[in-house]
C-alpha positions as CSV (number, residue, x, y, z in Angstrom):
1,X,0.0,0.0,0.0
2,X,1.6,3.2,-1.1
3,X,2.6,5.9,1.6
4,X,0.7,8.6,1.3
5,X,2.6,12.0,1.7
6,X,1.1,15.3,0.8
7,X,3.7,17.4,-1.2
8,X,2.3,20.4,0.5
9,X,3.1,19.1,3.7
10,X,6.7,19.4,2.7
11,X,6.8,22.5,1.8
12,X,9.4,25.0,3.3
13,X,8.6,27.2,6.0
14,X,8.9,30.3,4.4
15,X,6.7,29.1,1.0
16,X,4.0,32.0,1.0
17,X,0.4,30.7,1.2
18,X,-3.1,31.7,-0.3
19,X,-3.3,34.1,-2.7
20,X,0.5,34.7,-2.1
21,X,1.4,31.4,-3.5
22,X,-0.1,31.9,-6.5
23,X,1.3,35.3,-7.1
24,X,4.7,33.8,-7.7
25,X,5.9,33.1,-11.0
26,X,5.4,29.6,-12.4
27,X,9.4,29.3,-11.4
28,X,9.3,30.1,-8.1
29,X,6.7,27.7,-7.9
30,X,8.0,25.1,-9.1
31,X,11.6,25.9,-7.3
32,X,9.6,25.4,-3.9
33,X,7.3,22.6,-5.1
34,X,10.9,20.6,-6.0
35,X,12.5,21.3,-2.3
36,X,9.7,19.8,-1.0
37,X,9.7,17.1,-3.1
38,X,13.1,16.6,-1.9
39,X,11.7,16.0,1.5
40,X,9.0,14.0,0.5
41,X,11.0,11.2,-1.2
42,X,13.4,11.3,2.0
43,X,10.4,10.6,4.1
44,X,9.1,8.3,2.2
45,X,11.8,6.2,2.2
46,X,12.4,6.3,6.2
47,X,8.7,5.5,6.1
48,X,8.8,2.6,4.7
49,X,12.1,1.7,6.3
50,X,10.3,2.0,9.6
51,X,7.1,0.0,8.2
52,X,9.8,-3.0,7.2
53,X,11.2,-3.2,10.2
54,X,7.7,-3.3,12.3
55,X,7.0,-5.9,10.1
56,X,9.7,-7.9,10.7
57,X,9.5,-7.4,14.2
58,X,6.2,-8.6,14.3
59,X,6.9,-11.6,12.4
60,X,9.3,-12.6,14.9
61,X,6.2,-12.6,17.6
62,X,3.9,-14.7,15.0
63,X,3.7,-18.5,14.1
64,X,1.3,-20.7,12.0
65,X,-1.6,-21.6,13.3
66,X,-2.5,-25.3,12.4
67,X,-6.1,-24.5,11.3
68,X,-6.4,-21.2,9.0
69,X,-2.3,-21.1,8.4
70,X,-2.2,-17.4,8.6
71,X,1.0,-16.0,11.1
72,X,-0.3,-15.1,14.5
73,X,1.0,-13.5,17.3
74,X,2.6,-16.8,20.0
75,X,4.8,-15.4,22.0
76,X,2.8,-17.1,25.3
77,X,4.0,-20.5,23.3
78,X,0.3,-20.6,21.9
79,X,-1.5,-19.5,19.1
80,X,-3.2,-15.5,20.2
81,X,-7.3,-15.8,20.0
82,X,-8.1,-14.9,16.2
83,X,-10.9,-15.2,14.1
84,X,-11.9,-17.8,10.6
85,X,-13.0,-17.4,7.2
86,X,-12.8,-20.6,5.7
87,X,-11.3,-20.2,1.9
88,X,-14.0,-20.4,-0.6
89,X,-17.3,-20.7,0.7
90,X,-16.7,-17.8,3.4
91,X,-18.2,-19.8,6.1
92,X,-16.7,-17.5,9.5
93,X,-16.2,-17.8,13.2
94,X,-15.2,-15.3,15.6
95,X,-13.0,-17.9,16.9
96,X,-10.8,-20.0,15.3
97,X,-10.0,-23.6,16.5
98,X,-6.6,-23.3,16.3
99,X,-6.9,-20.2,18.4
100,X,-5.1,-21.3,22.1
101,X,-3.6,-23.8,20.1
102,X,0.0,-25.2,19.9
103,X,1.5,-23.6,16.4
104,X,2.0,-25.5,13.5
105,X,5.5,-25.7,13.8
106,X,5.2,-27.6,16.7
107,X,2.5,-29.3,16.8
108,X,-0.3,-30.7,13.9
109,X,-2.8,-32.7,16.6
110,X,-5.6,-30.4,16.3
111,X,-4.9,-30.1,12.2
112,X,-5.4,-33.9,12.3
113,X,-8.9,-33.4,14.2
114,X,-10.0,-30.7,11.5
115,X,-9.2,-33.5,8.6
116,X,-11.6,-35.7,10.8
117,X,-14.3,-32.9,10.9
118,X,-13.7,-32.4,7.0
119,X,-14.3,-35.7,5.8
120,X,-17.2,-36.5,8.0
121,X,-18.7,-33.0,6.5
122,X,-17.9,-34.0,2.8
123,X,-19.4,-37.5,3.5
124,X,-22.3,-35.7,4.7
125,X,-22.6,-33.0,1.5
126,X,-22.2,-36.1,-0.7
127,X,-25.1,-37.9,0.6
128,X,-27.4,-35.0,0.5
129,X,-26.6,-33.7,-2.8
130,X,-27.2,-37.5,-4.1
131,X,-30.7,-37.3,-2.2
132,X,-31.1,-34.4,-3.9
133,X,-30.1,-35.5,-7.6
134,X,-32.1,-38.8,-6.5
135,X,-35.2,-36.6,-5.7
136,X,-35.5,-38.3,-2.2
137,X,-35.1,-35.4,0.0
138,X,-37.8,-32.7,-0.1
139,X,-36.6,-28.9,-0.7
140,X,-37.7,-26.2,0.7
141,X,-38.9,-22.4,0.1
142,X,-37.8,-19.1,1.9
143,X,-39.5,-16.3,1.9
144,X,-40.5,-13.2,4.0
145,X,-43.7,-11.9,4.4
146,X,-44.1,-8.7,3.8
147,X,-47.3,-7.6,5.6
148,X,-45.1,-8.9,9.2
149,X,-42.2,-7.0,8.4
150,X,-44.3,-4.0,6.9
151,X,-46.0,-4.1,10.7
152,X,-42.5,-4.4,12.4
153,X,-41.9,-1.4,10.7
154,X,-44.8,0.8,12.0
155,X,-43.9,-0.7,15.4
156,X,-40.3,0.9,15.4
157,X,-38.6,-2.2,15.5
158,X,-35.2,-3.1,13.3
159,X,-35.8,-5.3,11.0
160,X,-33.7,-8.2,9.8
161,X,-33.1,-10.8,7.4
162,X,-35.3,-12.6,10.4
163,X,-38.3,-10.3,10.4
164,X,-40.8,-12.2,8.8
165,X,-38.9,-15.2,7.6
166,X,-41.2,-18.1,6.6
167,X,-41.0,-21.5,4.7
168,X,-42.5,-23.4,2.4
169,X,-41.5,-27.2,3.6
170,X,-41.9,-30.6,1.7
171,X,-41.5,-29.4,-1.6
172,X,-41.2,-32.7,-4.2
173,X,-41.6,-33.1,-7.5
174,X,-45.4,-35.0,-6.5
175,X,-46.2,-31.9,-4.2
176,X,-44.7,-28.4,-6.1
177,X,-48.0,-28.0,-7.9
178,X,-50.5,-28.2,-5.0
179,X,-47.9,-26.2,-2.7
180,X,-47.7,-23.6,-5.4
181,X,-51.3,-22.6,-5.8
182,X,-51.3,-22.8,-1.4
183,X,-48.5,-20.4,-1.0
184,X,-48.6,-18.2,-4.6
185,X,-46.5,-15.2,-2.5
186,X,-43.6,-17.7,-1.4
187,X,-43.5,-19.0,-4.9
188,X,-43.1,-16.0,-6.7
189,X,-41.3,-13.9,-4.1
190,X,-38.7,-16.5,-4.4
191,X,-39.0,-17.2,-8.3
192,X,-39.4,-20.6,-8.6
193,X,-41.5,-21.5,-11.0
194,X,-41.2,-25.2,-11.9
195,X,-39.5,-28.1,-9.4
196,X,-36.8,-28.7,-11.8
197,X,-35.8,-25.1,-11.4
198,X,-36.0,-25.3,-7.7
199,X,-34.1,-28.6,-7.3
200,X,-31.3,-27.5,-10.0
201,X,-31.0,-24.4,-7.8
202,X,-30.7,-27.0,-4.7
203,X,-28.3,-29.0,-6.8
204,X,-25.9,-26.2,-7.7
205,X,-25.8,-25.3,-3.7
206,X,-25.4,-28.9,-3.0
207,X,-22.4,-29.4,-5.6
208,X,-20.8,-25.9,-4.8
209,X,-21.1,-27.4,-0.8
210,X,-19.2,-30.7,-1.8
211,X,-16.2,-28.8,-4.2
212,X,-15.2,-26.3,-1.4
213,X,-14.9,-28.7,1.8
214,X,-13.0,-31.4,-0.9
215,X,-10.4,-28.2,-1.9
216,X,-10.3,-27.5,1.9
217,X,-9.9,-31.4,2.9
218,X,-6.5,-31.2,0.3
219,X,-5.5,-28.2,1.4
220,X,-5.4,-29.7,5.3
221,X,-4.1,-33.3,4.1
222,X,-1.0,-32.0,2.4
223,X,-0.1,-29.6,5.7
224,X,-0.9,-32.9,7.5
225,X,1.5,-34.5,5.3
226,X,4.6,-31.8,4.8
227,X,4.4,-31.6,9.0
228,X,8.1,-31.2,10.5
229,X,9.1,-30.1,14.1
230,X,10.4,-26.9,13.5
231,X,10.4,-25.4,17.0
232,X,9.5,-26.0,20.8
233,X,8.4,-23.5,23.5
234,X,10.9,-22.8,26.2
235,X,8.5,-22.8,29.3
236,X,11.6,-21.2,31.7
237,X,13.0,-18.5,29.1
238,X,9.6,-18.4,27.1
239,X,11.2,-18.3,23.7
240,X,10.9,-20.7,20.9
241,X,13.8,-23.0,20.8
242,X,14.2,-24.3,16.7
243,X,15.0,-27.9,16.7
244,X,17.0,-29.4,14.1
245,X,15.1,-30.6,11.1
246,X,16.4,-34.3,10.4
247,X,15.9,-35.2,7.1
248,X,15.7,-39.3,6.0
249,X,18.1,-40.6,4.0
């Protein structure tokens, strides 16, 4: 991210302002405009010579944390409370599990639980998008009616993407036309207009569900895999103590 650094906040001293400025000749503009400019490249570059160096001192204080991977702050020999947005489907958590957590460079115990919780969610994305394909789960509708939320309004109250959320339940190819005419606002609020629309829409969901936990479930093995002991925690000095990285013959 560029620094930014106002040219006229280098300006000399003794530059004239207002209306003066501009009473100078184009030269004498200029000649004070490139003094100044002087300046501004010489703080720039301490700048950024200062932001290098925070940097780097921070990284000193950071490690990886087994879950997300990002560098957080460990200087307490575990991984600082931060927060999760899993890549790709921007599922989030205020906490992330490897939050309290040894690092990754010492430790991969709770990145072998997370491969657990990944498969067991793939195996479960699988089988409902195949119940889905197969027709044997029913869908469902979401929509919000509009006379609740026109009513929370004239009460004072803040609505939200709550306020007046209702469904349509047990949607199947057998039912859509019945449940249709019932619930005309849900259907067309929503825009579905034929069950293979609907259950295409569920499908895509379904099949975008099962792609992002598989890319996330690779992501994790390999880590899992590429694992070394890099570093322990010195309990007495409270410093991180590398350890030799044997490699097999």
């Amino acid at each position: 991210m560029p620094i930014k650094a106002n040219i006229r906040d280098f300006l000399p001293s003794e530059a004239p302002k207002g209306q003066a400025w501009w009473d100078l000749s184009r030269d004498q503009r200029q000649a004070y405009l490139d003094a100044a400019n002087v300046k501004r490249e010489a703080y720039i570059v301490q700048r950024q010579a200062e932001i290098d160096a925070e940097k780097a001192a921070k990284k000193l204080t950071e490690r990886t944390c087994q879950i997300c991977g990002r560098g957080i702050f460990a200087n307490t020999g575990l991984i600082a409370h931060h927060g999760y947005e899993r890549p790709g489907d921007g599922w989030q958590t205020a906490s992330c599990r490897g939050a309290r957590e040894l690092p990754y460079e010492t430790d991969r115990t709770i990145l072998a639980e997370d491969i657990v919780m990944l498969k067991d969610r793939l195996a479960r994305q699988q089988e409902r998008l195949k119940g889905l394909q197969d027709e044997t789960i029913p869908l469902r509708i979401q929509w919000h009616d509009q006379e609740v939320r026109r009513q929370a309004r004239l009460d004072g109250k803040k609505l939200s993407a709550f306020t007046g959320l209702k469904f349509v339940d047990g949607v199947t190819r057998d039912t859509f036309a019945e449940l249709k005419e019932a619930n005309k606002e849900a259907f067309l609020q929503s825009s579905t207009y034929s069950f293979d629309q609907l259950k295409t829409r569920f499908v895509d969901e379904a099949e975008f569900a099962v792609e992002t936990t598989q890319h996330e479930l690779t992501r994790q093995e390999e880590r899992y895999a590429a694992w070394v002991l890099k570093e322990t925690w010195d309990t007495a000095e409270k410093v991180w103590v590398a350890v030799e990285v044997k490699k097999t013959a």
